[in-house]
C-alpha positions as CSV (number, residue, x, y, z in Angstrom):
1,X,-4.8,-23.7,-89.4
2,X,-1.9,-22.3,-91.2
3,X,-1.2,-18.6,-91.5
4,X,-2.3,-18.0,-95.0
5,X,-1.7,-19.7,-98.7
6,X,1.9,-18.7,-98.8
7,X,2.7,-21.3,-96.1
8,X,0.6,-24.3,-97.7
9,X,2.4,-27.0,-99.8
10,X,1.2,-29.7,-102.6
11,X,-1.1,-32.2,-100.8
12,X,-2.5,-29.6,-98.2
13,X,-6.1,-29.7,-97.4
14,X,-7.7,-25.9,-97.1
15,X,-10.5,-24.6,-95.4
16,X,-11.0,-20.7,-94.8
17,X,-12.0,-17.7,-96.2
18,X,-10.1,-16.0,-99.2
19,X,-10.3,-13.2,-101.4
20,X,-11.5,-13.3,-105.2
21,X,-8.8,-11.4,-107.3
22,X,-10.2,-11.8,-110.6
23,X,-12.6,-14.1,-112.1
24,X,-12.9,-15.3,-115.7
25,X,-15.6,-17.4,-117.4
26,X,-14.1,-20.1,-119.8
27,X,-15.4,-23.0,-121.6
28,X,-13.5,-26.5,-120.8
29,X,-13.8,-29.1,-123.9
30,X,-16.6,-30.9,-123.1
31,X,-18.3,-28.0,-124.0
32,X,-19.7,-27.1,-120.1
33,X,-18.4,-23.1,-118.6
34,X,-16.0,-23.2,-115.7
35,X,-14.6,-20.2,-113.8
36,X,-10.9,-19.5,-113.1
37,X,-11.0,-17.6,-109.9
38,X,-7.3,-15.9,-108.8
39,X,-7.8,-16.6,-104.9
40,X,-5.6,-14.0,-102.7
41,X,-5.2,-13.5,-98.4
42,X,-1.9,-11.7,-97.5
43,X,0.5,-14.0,-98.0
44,X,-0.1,-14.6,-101.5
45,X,-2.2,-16.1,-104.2
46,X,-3.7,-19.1,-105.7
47,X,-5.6,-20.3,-108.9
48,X,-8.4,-22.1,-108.8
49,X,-11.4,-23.9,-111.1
50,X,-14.7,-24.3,-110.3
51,X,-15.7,-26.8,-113.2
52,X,-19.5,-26.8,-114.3
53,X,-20.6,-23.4,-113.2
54,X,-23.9,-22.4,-113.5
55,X,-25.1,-18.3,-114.4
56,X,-25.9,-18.0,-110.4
57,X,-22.3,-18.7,-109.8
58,X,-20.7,-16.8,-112.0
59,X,-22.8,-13.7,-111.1
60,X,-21.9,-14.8,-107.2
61,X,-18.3,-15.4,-107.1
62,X,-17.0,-11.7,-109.0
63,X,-13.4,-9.6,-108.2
64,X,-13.4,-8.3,-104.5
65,X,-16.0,-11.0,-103.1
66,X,-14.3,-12.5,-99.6
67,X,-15.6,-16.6,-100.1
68,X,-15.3,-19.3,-97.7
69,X,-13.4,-22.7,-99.2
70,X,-12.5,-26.0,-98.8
71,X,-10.0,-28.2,-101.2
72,X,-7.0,-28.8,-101.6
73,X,-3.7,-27.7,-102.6
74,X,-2.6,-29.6,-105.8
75,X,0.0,-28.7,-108.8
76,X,-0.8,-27.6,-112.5
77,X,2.0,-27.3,-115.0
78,X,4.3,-26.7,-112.0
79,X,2.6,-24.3,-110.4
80,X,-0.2,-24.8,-107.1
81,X,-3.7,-24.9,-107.8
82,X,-6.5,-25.1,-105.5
83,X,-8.7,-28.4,-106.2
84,X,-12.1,-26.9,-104.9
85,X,-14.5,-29.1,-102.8
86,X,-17.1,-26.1,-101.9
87,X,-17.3,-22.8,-101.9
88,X,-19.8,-20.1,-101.0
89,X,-20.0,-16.5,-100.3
90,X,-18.4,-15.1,-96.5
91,X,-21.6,-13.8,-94.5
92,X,-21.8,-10.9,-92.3
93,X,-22.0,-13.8,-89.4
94,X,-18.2,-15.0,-91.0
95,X,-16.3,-11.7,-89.4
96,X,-14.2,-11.5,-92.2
97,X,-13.7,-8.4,-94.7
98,X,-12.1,-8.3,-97.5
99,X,-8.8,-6.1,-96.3
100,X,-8.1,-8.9,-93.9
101,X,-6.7,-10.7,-97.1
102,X,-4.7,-7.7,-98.5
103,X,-0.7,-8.1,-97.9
104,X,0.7,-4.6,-96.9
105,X,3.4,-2.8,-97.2
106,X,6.5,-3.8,-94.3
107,X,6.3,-0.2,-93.7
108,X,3.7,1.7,-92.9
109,X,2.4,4.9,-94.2
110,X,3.5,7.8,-91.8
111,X,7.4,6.8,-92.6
112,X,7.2,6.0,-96.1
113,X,5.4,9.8,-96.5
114,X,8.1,10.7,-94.0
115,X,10.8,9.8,-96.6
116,X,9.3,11.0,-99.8
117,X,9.0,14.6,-97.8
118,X,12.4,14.1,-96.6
119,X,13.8,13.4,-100.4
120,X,11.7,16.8,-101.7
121,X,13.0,19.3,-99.3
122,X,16.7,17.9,-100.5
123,X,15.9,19.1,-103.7
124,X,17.8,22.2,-104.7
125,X,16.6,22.8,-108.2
126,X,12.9,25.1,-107.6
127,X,11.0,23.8,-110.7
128,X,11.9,20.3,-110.1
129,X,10.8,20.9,-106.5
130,X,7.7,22.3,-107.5
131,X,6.9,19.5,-109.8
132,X,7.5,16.8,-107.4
133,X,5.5,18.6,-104.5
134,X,2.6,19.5,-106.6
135,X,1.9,15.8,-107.7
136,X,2.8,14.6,-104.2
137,X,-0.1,17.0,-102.8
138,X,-2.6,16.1,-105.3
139,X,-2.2,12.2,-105.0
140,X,-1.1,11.9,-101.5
141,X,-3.9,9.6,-100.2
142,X,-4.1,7.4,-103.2
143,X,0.0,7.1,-103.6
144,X,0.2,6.0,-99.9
145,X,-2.0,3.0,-100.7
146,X,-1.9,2.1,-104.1
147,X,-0.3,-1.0,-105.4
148,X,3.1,-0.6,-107.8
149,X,1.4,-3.1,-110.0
150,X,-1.3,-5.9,-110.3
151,X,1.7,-9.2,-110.0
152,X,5.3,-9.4,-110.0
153,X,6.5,-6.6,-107.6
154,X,5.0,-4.8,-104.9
155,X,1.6,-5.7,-105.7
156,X,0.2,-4.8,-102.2
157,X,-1.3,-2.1,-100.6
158,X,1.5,1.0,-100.5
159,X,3.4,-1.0,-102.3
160,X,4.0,1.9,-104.7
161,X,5.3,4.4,-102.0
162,X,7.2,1.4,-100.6
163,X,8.6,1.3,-104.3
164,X,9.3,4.6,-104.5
165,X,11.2,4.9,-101.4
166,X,13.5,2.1,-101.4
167,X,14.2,3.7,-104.8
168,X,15.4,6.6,-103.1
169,X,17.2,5.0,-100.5
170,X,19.3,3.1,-103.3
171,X,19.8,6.5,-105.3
172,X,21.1,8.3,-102.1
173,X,23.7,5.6,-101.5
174,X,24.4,5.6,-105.5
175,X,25.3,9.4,-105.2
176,X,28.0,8.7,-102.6
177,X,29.6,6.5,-104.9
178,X,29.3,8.2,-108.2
179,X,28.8,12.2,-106.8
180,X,28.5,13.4,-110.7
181,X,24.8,12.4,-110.8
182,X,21.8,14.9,-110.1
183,X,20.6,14.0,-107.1
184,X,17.6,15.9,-107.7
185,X,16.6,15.2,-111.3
186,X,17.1,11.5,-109.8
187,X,15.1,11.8,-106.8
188,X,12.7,13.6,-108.9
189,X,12.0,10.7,-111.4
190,X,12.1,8.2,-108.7
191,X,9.1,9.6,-107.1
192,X,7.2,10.6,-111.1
193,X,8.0,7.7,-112.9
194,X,4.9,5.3,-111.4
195,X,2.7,7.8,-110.7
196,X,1.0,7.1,-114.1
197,X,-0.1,4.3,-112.2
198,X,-2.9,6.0,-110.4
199,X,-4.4,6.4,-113.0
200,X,-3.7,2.8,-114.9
201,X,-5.0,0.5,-112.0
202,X,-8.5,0.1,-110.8
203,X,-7.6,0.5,-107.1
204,X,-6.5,-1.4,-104.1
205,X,-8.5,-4.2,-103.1
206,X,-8.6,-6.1,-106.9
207,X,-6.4,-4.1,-109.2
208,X,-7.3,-4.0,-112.2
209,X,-6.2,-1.9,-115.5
210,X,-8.5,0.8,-116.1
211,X,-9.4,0.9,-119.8
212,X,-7.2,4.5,-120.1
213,X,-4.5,2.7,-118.4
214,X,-5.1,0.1,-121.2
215,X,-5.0,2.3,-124.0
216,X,-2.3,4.9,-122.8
217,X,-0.4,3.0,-120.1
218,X,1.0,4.8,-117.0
219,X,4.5,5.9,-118.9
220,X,2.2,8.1,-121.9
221,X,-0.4,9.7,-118.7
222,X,2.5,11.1,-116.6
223,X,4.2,12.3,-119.2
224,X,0.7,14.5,-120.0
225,X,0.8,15.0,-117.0
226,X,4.2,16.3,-116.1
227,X,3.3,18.9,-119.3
228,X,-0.4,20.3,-117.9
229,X,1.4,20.7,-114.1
230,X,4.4,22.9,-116.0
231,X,1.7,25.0,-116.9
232,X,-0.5,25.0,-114.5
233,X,2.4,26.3,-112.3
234,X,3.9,28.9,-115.1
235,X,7.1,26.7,-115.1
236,X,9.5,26.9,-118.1
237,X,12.7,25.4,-118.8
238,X,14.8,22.4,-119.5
239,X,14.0,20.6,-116.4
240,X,10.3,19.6,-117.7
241,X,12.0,18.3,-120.8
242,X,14.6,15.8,-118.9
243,X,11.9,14.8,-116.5
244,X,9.9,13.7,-119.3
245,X,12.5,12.1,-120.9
246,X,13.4,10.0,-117.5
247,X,9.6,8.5,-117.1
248,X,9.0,8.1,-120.8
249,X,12.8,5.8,-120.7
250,X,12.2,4.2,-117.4
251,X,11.4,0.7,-118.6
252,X,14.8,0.8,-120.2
253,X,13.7,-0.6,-123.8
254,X,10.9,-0.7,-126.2
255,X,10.2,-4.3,-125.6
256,X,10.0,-3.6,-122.4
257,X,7.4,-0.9,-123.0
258,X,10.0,2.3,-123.1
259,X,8.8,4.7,-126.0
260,X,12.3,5.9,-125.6
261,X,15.5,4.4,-124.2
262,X,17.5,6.2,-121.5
263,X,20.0,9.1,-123.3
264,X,20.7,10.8,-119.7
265,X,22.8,9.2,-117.6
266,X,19.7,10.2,-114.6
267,X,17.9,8.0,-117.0
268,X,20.2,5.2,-116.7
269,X,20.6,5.1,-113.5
270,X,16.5,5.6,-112.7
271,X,16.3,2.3,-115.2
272,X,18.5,0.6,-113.4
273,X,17.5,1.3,-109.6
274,X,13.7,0.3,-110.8
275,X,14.7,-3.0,-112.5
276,X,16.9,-3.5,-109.4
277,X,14.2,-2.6,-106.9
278,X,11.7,-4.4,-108.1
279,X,13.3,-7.9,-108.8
280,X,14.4,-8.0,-105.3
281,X,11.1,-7.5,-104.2
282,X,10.2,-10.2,-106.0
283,X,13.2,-12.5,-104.8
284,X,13.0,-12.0,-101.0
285,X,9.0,-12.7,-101.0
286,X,9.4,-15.6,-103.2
287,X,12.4,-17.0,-101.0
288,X,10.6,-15.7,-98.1
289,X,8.2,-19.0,-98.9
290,X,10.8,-21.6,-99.3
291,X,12.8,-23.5,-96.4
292,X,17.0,-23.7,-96.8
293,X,17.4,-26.2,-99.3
294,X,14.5,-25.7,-101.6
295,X,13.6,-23.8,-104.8
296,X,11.3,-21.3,-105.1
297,X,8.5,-21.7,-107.7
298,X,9.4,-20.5,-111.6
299,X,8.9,-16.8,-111.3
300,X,7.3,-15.5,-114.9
301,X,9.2,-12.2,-114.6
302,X,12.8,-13.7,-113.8
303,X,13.1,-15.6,-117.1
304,X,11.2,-18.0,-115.5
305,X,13.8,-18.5,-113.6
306,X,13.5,-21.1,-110.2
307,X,15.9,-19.4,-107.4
308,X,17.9,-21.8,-104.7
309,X,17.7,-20.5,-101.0
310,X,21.3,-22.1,-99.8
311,X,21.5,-24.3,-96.5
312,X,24.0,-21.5,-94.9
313,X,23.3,-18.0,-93.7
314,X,26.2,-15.5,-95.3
315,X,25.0,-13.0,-92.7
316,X,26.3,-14.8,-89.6
């Protein structure tokens, strides 16, 4: 058996236990329901079909159900598809659960807290501090294992803390270089700006968006937030301002869901370390999947781009 969906290729035969993602009714032209079930494990994901579903099935084969399968591994419009021979619900008899089929974080938790404490106590200004350590304390648990976002990047379990502090890690370096930047207005909106997401997504086993987080979106709540937490801690000054300013301009531009774009060069830089960040996340776990000499599938967020993993390693 091969070690999870990530390593299977067109033509594969499959038959083990995966996790249901999501799972949406449709109704295929001949007029007969059919459910599109997003199959995960740790390695990665899959779509699937099961044509001509009754009521029982949809009812049986919901978000966050572990299901035993056999198909195969065929192509759609470019992209792999799992051609379903049977399926059924795991049993307690199975001895699987469902976060056997959650992809973590390469780090784990103790460090990536570690760093984020680490990047704090730098901080020099006291009402940025105060911020920063206040929403740290109140979300701890749920930051440590929270997902950055539902696809694209770091979409797996601490992947938002593992966001957060390869953020920080690239800002520290950036400040060598370029020594005029606030290191702790920076560090401060590194750690702030995704926060929002707490709130936005569902939880960790089969985000989802909450229906706040689909109404307000995680830029608007942590910018609420940031506001009640000044008061709640009697803070008053410019600093609650700028922060503000960095989350809501974070996305860098409108159509990229920014109410504002960056006019602080913090805010320009946060922009840039988070576009940075995240599409390399998604290029070394797409390339992680391909052998020397192949493409990687067309990745959505990338232009919908294919990337090229060369024959030679630069590294040697």
């Amino acid at each position: 058996m091969k070690q999870g969906i990530g390593h299977y290729n067109i033509g594969d035969p499959f038959d083990y236990f995966m996790l249901i993602r999501s799972s949406v009714k449709g109704v295929a032209s001949n007029g007969k329901p059919f459910l599109t079930l997003m199959l995960k494990d740790a390695t990665g994901e899959i779509e699937a079909k099961l044509w001509e579903a009754t009521g029982e099935d949809e009812d049986m084969f919901q978000s966050e159900q572990v299901v035993k399968v056999t198909g195969e591994v065929s192509q759609f419009r470019g992209r792999p598809q799992l051609k379903i021979h049977s399926i059924r619900p795991a049993q307690a008899t199975d001895g699987v659960h469902a976060n056997d089929f959650l992809e973590k974080a390469p780090v784990n938790k103790e460090n990536l807290m570690e760093r984020i404490t680490e990047a704090i106590f730098e901080m020099k200004n006291p009402n940025l501090q105060r911020i920063v350590r206040h929403f740290v304390k109140k979300y701890q648990d749920a930051l440590l294992t929270y997902p950055a976002a539902i696809k694209n990047h770091h979409e797996y379990v601490s992947g938002l803390a593992h966001h957060i502090v390869s953020m920080l890690n690239v800002a520290a370096k950036l400040k060598e270089l370029y020594p005029s930047l606030n290191k702790d207005l920076l560090y401060a909106g590194i750690i702030l700006h995704d926060l929002g997401k707490l709130k936005e997504l569902s939880g960790v086993t089969a985000p989802a968006y909450t229906i706040e987080g689909k109404l307000k979106g995680h830029i608007s709540m942590m910018v609420e937030e940031v506001s009640h937490a000044a008061a709640e801690l009697q803070i008053e000054g410019e600093e609650v301002l700028i922060l503000q300013h960095l989350i809501l301009s974070h996305h860098g531009k409108n159509e990229w869901g920014s109410p504002k774009a960056p006019q602080i060069k913090e805010a320009e830089v946060l922009h840039h370390i988070d576009l940075l960040d995240a599409r390399m996340n998604m290029l070394d776990r797409s390339l992680s999947k391909v052998k020397p000499g192949e493409f990687t599938e067309r990745l959505y967020a990338l232009e919908n781009r294919q990337f090229y993993k060369p024959l030679f390693d630069g590294d040697e």
